[in-house]
N, C-alpha and C positions, 0 to 999 in steps of 0.2 A: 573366771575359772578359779578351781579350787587349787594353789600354788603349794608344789611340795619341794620343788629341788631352787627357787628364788623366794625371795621376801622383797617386800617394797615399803616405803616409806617415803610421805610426801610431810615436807616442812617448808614454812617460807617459798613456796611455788618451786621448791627444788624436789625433783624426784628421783631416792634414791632406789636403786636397785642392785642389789644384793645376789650371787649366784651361793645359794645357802647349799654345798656339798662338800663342806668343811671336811671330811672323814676320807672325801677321794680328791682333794687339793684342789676341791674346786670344778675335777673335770667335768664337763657336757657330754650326756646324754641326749637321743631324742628327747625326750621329755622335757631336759632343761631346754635345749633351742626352743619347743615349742613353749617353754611358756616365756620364755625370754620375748617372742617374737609378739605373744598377747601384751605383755607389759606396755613396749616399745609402742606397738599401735595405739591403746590403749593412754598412752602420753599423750602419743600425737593429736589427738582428736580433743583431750583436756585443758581447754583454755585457765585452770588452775597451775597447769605446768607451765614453766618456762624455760625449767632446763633440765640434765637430769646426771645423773652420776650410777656409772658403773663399776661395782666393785666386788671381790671376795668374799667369802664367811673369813673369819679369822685373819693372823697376821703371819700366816706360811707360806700361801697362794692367791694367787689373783683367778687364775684359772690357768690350768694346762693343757690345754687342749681335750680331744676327743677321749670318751673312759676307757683307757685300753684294759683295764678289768673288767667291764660290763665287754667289750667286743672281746675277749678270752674265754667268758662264762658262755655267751651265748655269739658269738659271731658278731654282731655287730653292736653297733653302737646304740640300737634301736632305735626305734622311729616315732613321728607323729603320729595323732589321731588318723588322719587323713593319708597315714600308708608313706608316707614322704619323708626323707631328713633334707632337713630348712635349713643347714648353713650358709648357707648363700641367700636365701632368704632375709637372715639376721641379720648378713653383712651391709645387707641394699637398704632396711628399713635403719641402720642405724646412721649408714652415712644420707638417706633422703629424710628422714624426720625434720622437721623446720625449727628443730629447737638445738642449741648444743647441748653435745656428748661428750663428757667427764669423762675419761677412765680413770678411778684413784685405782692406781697399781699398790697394792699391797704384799705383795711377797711374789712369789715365781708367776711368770706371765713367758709361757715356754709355747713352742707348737703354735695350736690353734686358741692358744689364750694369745699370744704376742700378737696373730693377727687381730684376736678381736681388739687389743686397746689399739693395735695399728688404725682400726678402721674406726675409731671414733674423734671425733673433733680435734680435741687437744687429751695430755693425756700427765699425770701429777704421779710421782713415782716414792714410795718411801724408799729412805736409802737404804734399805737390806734387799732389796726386789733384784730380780736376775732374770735378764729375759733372752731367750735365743730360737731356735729352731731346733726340732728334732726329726721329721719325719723324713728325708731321705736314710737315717739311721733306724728307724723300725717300719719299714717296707712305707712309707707314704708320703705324700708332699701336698701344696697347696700352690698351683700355678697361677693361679684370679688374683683374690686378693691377697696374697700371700707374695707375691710378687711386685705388690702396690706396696713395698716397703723402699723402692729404688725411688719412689716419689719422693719419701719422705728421709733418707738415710743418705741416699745417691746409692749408683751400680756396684760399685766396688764392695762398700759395706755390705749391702743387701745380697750379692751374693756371697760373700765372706758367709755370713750367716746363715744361705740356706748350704750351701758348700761342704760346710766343715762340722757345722752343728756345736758349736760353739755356745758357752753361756756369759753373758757382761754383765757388769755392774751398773746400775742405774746412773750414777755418774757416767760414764762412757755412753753411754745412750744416749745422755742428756747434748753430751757435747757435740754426738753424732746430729742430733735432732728429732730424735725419736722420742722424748719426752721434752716436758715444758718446762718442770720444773723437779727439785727434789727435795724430800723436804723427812726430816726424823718420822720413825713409823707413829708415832705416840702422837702425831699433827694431823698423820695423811688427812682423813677423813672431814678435819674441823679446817683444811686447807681446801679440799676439794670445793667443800659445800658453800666457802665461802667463794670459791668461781661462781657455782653458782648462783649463789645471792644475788652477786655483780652482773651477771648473763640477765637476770630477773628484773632489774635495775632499767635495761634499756629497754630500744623500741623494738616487740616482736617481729613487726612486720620488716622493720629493715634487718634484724637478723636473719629472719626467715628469706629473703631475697641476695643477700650474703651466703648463706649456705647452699643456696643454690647455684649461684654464680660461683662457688668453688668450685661445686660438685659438676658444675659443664666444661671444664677444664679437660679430664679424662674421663666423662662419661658421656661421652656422643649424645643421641638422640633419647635416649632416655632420661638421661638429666635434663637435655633441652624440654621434655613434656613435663618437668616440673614445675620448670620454671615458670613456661607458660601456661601451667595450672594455676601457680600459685598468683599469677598476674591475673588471670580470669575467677579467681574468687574474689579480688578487690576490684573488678570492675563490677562483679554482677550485685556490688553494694551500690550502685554508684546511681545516680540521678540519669546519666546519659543513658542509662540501661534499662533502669525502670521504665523511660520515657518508649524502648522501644515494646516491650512485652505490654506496658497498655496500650499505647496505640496498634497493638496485632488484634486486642483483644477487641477495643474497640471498633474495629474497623478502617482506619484510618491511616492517614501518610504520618511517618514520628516527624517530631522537631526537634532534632538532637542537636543542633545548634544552640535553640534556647537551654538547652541543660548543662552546657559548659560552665 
C-alpha cells in the first residue's frame, strides 16, 4: 500500500519502521494503525527480515497515543479501510510476529505510545524520552494490554502509572524494567539497529520458537496455536511428511519409520 502517516526502511535484514506524524508527536490515527498493521505482516512473511525497529519521526516523540486532535475535529480517531480500528490488532501482530521488536524510544512514549513500546520485545530509550500514562485523565484507559505493563514493571508501579498519570524519566523506567537499555538521543537509532544486526546474526527458527514460548506464558490458547503452527511449518518440510502426502497420493500404507 501507498504509506502516508509510516515510512519503512530495510538495511542489513533489519526493518526499520518509522510512524512519520512528526507535526502531531507521532500520535495514531486509523490510518496509521492500519498501515502500521501492513508493515508488521508484510515483515513477517519477508524472509529478508530478521528483525525490525519501531520508532518516531523526529527527536520529540516516539508516539503518544491516539490523535486527540483528529478525535476533536471529527469525533474520533478514524478508522481502517475495512470500517474497523485495529489497535489491538497492532498489539497481537507485534507481540506474535516471529521476528524481534525494537522499540527505539525517541522522546515521549505517553498513553497508547507507552503501550505500544510496552508490547514489543525489548525496548532502547534515549535519555531525554518520558513515558507515563494519561487516559484516565482525558476520559480513557487501556485495560488489555495497557495493563500488561504489571508483567513487565510489577503491580505497584504499573498501577502508580495508570493511577496518577504521572510522567518518568527513561532512567527510572529503565531501573523499573520497562526498558533495556538507555543510551544519548544522538546514538538511539545507530544503537537500536545495531540489536538488530545481532537478532539478524542468529538462528531464525530458534528465535522464532523463543518468542513463542514467551508469548504462551500469558497468552492462553492463542499463543499455544502459534506455537503449534510454527512447529507444523517445519514439519511439513520434513522427509517424514513428505513421505506421507505421497503415499496418500500414491495409494499406499506410508513408511514413516524409514524417514527418520
Amino acid at each position: 500500500m501507498d504509506y502516508t502517516d509510516i515510512s519503512c526502511n530495510l538495511a542489513e535484514r533489519v526493518l526499520t519502521i518509522t510512524i512519520d506524524r512528526e507535526q502531531r508527536l507521532n500520535a495514531f490515527r486509523g490510518r496509521t494503525i492500519e498501515e502500521l498493521l501492513h508493515a508488521f505482516r508484510a515483515a513477517w512473511i519477508n524472509d529478508g527480515v530478521s528483525a525490525v525497529v519501531l520508532t518516531g519521526a523526529g527527536s520529540k516523540a516516539f508516539c503518544v497515543g491516539g490523535d486527540q486532535k483528529e478525535f476533536a475535529e471529527t469525533g474520533s480517531y478514524g478508522v481502517s479501510a475495512n470500517g474497523r480500528w485495529e489497535i489491538e490488532d497492532l498489539h497481537l501482530v507485534i507481540r506474535q510476529i516471529p521476528k524481534p521488536v525494537i522499540a527505539a524510544v525517541n522522546g515521549f512514549a505517553i498513553g497508547g505510545g507507552n503501550v505500544l513500546a510496552a508490547v514489543c520485545d525489548v525496548a532502547i530509550a534515549a535519555s531525554h524520552a518520558k513515558f507515563g500514562q494519561v487516559g484516565p485523565r482525558v476520559g480513557s484507559f487501556d485495560a488489555g494490554w495497557g495493563t500488561h505493563l504489571t508483567r513487565l514493571i510489577g503491580e505497584r508501579r504499573a498501577r502508580e502509572m495508570w493511577f496518577f498519570c504521572r510522567q518518568y524519566s527513561a532512567e527510572e523506567v529503565e531501573r523499573w524494567g520497562l526498558v533495556n537499555k538507555v543510551v544519548p538521543g544522538e546514538s538511539l537509532m545507530a544503537e537500536a539497529q545495531q540489536w538488530g544486526r545481532d537478532a539478524a546474526a542468529l538462528s531464525p527458527t530458534a528465535l522464532k520458537f523463543l518468542k513463542c514460548g514467551f508469548n504462551m506464558e500469558g497468552g492462553g490458547t492463542a499463543a499455544q496455536a502459534l506455537f503449534a503452527d510454527a512447529g507444523l511449518q517445519l514439519y511439513l518440510q520434513s522427509e517424514e511428511c513428505k513421505e506421507g502426502r505421497v503415499a496418500f497420493a500414491e495409494k499406499r500404507q506410508p513408511d514413516f519409520a524409514s524417514k527418520l
